[in-house]
N, C-alpha and C positions, 0 to 999 in steps of 0.2 A: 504494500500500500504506500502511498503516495504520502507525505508530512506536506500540513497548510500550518503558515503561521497565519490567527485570527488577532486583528488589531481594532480595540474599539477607539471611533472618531467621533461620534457623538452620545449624547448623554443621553441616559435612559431614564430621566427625571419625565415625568408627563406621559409615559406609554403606557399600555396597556400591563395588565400583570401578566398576564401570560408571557409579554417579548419581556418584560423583565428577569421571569423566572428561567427562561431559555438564556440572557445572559448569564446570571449566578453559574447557571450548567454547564456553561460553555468556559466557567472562569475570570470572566470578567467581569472587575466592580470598578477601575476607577478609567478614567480620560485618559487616550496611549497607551493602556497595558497590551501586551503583547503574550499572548498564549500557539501553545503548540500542539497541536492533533494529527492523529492518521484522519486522512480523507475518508473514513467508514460512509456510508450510506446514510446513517443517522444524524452526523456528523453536519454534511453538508446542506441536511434538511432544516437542522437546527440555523445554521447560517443563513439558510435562504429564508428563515423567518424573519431575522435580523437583519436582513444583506442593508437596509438602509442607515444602518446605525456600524456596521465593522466595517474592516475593508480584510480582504483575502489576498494573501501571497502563496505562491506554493514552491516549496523547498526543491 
């Protein structure tokens, strides 16, 4: 499997809970943290709830 680094760029202040609680899961709490995942299926599902709040690099 493929490693993405997931970077949050905007703030999850004002969203819904559900895209908040898929950040916490994903790892991210604060503005700029940078986490690291295999590209699982899950994975990417999770991101795609988020896609407008991270930004996606892949290793």
């Amino acid at each position: 499997m493929a490693k993405i680094v997931i970077k949050q760029v905007k703030s999850s202040i004002k969203r819904p809970a559900n895209q908040k609680k898929v950040m916490a899961s994903l790892g991210l709490r604060k503005m700029n943290q940078e986490v690291e995942h295999e590209a699982t299926p899950s994975i990417l599902g999770m991101v795609n709830k988020v896609k407008h709040m991270v930004s996606v690099k892949e290793i």
